[in-house]
VEXDO-413064 format. One record per residue (C-alpha): residue number from 1; residue in three letters; y, z, x. Coordinates in Angstrom, 3 decimals, padded with zeros to 6 digits. Layout:
<sites>
{site NUM; 'ALA'; {Y; Z; X}}
...
</sites>
This chain:
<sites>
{site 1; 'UNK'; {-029.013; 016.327; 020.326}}
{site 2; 'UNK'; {-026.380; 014.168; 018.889}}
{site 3; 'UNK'; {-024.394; 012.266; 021.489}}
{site 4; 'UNK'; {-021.646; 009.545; 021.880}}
{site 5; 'UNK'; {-021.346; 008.391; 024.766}}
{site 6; 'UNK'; {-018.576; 005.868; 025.635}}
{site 7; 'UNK'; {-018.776; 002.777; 028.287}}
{site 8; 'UNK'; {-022.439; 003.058; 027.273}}
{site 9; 'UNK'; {-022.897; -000.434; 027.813}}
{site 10; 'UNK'; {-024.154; -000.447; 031.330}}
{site 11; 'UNK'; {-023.859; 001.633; 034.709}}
{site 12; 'UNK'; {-023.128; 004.961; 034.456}}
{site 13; 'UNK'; {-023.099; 005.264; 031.073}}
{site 14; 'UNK'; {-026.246; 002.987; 029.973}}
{site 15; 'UNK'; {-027.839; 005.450; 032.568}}
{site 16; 'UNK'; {-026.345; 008.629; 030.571}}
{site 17; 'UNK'; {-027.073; 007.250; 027.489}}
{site 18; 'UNK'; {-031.162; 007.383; 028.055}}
{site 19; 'UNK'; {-031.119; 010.303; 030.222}}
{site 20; 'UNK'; {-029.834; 012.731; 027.328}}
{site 21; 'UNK'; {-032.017; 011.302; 024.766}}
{site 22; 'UNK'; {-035.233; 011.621; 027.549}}
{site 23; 'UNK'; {-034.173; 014.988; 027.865}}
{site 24; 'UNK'; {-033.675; 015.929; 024.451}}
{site 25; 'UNK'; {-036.900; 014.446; 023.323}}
{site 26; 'UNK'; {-038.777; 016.824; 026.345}}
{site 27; 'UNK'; {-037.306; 020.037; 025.023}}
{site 28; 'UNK'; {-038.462; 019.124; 021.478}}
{site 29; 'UNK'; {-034.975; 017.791; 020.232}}
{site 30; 'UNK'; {-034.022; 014.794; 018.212}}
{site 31; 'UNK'; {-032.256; 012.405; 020.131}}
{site 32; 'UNK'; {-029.632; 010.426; 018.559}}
{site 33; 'UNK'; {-026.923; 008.628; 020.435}}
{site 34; 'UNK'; {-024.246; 006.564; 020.065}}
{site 35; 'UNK'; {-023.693; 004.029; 022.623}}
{site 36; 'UNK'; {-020.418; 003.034; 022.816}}
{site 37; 'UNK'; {-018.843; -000.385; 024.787}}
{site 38; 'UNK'; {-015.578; -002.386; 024.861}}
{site 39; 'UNK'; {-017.516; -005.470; 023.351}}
{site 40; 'UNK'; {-021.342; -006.085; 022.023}}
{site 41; 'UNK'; {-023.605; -007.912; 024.274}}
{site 42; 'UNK'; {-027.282; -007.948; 026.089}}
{site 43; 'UNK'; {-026.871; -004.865; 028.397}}
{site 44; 'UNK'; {-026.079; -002.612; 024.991}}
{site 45; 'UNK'; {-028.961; -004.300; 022.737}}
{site 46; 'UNK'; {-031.096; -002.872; 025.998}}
{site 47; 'UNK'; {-030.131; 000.154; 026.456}}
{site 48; 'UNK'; {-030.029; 001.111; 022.464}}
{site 49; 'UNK'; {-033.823; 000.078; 022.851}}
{site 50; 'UNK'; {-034.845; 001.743; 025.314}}
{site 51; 'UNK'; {-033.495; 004.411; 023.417}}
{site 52; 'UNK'; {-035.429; 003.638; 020.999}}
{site 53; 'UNK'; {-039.091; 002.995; 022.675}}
{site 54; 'UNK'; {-039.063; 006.752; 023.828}}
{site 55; 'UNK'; {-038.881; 007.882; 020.423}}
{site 56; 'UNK'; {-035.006; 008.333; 019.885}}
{site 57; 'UNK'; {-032.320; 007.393; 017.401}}
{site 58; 'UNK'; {-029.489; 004.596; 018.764}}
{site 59; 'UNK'; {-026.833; 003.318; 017.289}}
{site 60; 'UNK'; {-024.637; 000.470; 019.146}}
{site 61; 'UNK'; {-020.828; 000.764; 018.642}}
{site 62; 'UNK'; {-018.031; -001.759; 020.076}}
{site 63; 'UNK'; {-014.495; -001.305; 019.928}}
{site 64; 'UNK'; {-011.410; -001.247; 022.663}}
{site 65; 'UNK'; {-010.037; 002.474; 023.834}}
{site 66; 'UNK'; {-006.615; 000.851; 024.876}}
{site 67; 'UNK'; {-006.998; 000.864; 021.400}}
{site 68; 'UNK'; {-005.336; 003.945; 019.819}}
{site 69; 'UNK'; {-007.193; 003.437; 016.411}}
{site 70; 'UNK'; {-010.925; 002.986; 017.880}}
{site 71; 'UNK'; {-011.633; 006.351; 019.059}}
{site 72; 'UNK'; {-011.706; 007.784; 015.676}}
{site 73; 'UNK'; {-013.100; 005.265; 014.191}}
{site 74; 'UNK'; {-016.119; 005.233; 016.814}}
{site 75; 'UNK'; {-016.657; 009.464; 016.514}}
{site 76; 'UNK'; {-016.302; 008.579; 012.125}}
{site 77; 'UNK'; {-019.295; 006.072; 012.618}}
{site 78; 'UNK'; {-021.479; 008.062; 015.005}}
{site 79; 'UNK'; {-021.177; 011.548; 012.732}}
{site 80; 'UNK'; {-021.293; 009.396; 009.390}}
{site 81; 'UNK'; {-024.854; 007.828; 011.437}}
{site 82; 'UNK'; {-025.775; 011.410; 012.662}}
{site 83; 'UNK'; {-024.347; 013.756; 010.424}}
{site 84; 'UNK'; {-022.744; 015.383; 013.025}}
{site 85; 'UNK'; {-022.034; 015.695; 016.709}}
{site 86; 'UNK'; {-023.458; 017.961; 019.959}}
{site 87; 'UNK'; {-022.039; 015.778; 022.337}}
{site 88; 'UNK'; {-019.166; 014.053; 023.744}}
{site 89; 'UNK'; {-019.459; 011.908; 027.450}}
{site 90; 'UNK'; {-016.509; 010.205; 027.902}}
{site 91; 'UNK'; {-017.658; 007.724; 030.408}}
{site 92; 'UNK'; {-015.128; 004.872; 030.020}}
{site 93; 'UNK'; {-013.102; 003.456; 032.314}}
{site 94; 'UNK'; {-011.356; 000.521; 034.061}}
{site 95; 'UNK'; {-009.768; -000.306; 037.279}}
{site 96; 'UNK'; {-007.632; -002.718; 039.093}}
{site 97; 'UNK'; {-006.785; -001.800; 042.429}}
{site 98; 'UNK'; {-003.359; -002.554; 044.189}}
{site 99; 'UNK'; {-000.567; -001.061; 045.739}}
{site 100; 'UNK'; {001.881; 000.837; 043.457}}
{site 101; 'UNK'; {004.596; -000.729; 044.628}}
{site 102; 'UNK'; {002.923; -003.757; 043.057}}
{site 103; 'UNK'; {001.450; -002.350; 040.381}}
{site 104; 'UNK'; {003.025; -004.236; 036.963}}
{site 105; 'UNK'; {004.085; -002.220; 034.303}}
{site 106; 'UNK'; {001.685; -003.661; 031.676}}
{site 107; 'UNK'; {-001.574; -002.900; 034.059}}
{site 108; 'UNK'; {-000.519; 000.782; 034.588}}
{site 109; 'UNK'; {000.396; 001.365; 031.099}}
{site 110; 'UNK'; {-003.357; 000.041; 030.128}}
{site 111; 'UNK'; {-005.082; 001.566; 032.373}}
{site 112; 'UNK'; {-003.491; 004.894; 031.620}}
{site 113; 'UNK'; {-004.087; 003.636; 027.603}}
{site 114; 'UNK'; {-008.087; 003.404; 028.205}}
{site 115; 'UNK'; {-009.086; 006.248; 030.961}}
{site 116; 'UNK'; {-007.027; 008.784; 029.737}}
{site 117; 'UNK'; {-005.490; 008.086; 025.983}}
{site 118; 'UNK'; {-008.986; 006.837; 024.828}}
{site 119; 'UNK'; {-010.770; 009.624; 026.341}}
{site 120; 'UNK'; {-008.043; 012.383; 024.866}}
{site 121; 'UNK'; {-008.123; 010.256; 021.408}}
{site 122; 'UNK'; {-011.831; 010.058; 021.610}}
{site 123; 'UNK'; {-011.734; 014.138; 022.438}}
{site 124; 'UNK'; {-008.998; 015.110; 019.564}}
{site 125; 'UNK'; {-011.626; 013.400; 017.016}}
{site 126; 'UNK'; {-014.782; 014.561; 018.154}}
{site 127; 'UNK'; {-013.592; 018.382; 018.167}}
{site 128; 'UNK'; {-013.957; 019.261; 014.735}}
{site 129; 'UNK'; {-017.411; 018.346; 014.721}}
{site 130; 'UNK'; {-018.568; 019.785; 018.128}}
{site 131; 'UNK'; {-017.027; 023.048; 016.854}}
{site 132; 'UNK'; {-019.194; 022.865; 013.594}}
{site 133; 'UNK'; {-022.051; 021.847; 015.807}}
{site 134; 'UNK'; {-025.452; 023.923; 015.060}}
{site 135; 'UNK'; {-026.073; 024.274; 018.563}}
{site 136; 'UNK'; {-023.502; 024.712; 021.771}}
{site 137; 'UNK'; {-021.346; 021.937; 021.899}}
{site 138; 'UNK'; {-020.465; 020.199; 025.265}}
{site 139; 'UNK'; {-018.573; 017.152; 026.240}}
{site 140; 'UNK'; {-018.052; 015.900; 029.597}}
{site 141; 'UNK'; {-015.705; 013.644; 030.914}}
{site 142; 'UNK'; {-016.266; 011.221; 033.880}}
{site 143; 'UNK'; {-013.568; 010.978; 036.429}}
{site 144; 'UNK'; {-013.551; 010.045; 040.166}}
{site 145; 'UNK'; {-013.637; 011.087; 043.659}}
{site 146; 'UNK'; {-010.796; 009.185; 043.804}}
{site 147; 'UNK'; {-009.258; 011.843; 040.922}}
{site 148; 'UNK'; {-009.681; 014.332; 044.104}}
{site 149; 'UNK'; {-008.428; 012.339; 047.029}}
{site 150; 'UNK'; {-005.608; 010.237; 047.771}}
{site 151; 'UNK'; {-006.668; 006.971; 047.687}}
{site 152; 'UNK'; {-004.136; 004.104; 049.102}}
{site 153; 'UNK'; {-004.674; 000.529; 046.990}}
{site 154; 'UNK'; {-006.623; 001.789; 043.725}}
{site 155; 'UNK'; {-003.543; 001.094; 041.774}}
{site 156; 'UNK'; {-003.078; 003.431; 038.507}}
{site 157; 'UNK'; {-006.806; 004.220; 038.985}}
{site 158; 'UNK'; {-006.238; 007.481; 040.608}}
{site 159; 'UNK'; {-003.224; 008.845; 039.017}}
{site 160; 'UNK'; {-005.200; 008.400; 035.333}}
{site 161; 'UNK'; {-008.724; 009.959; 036.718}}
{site 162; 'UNK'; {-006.690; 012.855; 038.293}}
{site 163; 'UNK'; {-004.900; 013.337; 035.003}}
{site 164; 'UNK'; {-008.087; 012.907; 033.134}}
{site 165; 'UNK'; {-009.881; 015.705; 035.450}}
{site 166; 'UNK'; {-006.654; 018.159; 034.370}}
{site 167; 'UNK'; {-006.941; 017.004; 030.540}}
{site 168; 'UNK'; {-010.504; 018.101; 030.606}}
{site 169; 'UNK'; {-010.044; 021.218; 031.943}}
{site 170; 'UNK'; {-007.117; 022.054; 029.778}}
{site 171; 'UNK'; {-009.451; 021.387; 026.795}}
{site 172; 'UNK'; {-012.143; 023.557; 028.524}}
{site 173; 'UNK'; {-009.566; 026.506; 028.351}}
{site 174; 'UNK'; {-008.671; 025.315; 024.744}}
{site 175; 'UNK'; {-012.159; 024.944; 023.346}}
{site 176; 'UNK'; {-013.667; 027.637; 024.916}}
{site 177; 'UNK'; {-013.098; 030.493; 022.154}}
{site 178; 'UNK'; {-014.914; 027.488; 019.678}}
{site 179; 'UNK'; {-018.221; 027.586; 021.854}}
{site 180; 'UNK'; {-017.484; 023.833; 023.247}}
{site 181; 'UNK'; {-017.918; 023.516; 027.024}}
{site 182; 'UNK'; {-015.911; 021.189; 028.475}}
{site 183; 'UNK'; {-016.492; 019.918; 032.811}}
{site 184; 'UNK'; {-016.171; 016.751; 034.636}}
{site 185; 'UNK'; {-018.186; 014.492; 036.862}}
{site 186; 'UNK'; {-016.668; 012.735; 039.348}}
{site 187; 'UNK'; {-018.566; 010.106; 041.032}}
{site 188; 'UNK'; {-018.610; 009.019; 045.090}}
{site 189; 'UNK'; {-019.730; 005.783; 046.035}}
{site 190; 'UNK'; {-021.842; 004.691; 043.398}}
{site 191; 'UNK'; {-023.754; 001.291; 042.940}}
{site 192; 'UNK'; {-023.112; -000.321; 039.159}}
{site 193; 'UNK'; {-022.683; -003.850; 038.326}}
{site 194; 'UNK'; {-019.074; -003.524; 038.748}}
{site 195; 'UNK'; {-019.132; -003.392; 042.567}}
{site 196; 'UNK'; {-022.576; -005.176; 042.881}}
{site 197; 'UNK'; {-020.690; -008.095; 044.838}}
{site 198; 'UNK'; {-019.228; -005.799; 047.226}}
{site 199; 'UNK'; {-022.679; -004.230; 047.719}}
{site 200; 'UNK'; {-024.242; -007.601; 048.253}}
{site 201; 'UNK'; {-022.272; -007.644; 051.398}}
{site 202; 'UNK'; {-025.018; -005.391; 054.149}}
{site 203; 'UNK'; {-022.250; -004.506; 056.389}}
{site 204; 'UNK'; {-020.328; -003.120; 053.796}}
{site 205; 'UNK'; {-023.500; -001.273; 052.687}}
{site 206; 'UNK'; {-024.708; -000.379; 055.964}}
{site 207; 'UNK'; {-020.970; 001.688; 056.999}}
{site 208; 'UNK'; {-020.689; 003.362; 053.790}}
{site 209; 'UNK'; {-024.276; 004.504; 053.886}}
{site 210; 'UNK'; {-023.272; 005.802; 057.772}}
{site 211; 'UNK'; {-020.591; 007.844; 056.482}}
{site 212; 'UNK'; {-022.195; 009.827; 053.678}}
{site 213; 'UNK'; {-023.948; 012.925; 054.971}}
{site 214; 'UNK'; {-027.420; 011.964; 052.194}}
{site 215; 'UNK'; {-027.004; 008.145; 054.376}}
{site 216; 'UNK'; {-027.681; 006.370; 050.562}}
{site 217; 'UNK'; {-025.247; 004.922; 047.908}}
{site 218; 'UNK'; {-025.338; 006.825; 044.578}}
{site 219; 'UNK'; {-027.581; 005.124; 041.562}}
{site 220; 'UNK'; {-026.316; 005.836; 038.370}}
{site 221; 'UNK'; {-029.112; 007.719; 037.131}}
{site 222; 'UNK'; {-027.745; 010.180; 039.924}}
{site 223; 'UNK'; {-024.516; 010.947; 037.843}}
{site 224; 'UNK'; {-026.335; 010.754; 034.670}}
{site 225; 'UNK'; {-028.463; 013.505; 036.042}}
{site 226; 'UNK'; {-025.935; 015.762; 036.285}}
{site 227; 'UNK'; {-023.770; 014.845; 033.251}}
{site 228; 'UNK'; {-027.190; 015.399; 031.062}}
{site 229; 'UNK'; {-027.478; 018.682; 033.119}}
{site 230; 'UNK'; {-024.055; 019.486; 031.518}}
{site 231; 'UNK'; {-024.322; 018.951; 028.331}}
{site 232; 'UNK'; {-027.664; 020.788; 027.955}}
{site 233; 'UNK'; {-028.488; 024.183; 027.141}}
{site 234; 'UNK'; {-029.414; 025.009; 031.082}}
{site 235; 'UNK'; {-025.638; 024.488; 031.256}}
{site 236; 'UNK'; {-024.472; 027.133; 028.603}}
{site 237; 'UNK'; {-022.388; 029.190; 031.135}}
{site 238; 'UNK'; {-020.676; 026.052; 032.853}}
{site 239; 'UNK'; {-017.672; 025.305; 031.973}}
{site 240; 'UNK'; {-013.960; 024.092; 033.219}}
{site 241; 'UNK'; {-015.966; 022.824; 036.411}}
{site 242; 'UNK'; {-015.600; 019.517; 038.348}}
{site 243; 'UNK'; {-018.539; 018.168; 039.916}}
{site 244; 'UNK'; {-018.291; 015.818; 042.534}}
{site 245; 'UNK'; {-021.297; 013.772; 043.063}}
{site 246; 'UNK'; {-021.348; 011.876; 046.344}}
{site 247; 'UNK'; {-023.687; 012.958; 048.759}}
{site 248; 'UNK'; {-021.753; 015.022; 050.611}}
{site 249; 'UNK'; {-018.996; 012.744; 051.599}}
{site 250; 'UNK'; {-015.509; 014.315; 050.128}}
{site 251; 'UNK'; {-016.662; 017.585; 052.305}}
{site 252; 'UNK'; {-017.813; 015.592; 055.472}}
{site 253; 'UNK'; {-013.999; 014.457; 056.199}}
{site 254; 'UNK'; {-013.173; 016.448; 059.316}}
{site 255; 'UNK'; {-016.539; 015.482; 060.635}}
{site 256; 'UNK'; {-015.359; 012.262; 061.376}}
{site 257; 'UNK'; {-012.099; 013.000; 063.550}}
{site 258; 'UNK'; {-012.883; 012.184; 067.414}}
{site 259; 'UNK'; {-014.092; 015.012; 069.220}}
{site 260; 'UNK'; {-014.801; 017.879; 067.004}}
{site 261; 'UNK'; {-018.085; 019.210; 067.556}}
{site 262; 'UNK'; {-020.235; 016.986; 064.885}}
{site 263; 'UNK'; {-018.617; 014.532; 065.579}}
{site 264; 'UNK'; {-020.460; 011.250; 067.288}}
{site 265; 'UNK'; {-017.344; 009.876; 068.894}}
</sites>
């Protein structure tokens, strides 16, 4: 298994980034992955050796998606390192929340630049070389529940996941005749050290937790889970699919109006 997997760095994708080269190492595989971030630092150096201690192949990689240069050059160093490439998980993302009437022209156009550009840049170069991969090629691209739902105040940040979720199934139709499975994993309330002030905050905690049916925020090792899941061979007939992982709570909506019968109020 030869992966890149960008926002490696930490969270969701530091998580990713040892869960497919765990699993690849248990089914007998190499494991050799690419773990991409905006800059170099501590969390990376970790997570390339814990790569590393199970056995696997890492390579760390640094460069900026708003960037329309860096994608290429980040899929040219990971094949030149591998010699080749099984996997894509396009993990990276940013966010500043705000209402669009307030939203300045400069932060939607970069937010658009690095969820959705970088991850179609990062896509476009990675395609020749998951369609001359050995074994079935997979990439899978990490949106948002809030790609699925209206969400008031998260700025450009659900316009670009929703477009991102749309741009990965396109490809999925695209790539298909090629053997290249293409899906998407979009995330609920999930604890990473991007939101670990909010978190800190119990009562914050405590009414999120109330309102998701599994009562428990989402780890990232529960979204790297199922993003390993997808690009593995148990997921050879999977493709075009969004998965929402968030314990239930994008279907337990009409649950909470007053007065239905599951309701509590």
């Amino acid at each position: 298994m030869r992966a890149l997997v960008s926002g490696g760095s930490s969270g969701i994708g530091a998580a990713t980034s040892v869960r497919i080269a765990e699993a690849a190492l248990a089914r007998g595989e190499e494991a050799m992955v690419a773990v991409c971030g905006h800059t170099s630092g501590e969390q990376q150096h970790e997570v390339v050796e814990s790569i590393r201690a199970l056995g696997g192949t890492a390579i760390a990689l640094v460069g900026d998606l708003g960037d329309p240069e860096v994608p290429a050059q980040l899929v040219g160093s990971a094949v030149d390192e591998f010699g080749g490439l099984d996997a894509l998980v396009a993990n990276a993302g940013i966010a500043k929340p705000g209402e669009l009437k307030d939203v300045a022209l400069e932060d939607w156009d970069h937010m658009f630049s690095v969820n959705l550009r970088g991850a179609w840049l990062l896509a476009k170069a990675s395609y020749p070389h998951l369609r001359d991969s050995a074994g079935a090629a997979a990439a899978v691209f990490t949106s948002s529940m809030s790609g699925q739902i209206p969400h008031a105040g998260s700025g450009a940040y659900s316009p670009t996941k929703a477009a991102l979720t749309l741009l990965a199934q396109t490809l999925a139709l695209e790539w298909a005749p090629d053997g290249i499975r293409v899906n998407v994993v979009s995330p609920g309330m999930t604890r990473t050290g991007m939101n670990t002030n909010l978190y800190a905050d119990p009562e914050i905690k405590r009414g999120r937790e109330e309102i998701i049916p599994l009562h428990r925020i989402g780890q990232p090792v529960d979204i790297a889970n199922v993003i390993e899941f997808l690009v593995s061979p148990l997921a050879g007939y999977v493709t075009g699919q969004d998965i929402c992982v968030d314990g239930g709570f994008s279907k337990s909506i009409l649950s909470h109006i007053p007065g239905r019968p599951s309701s509590k109020s």
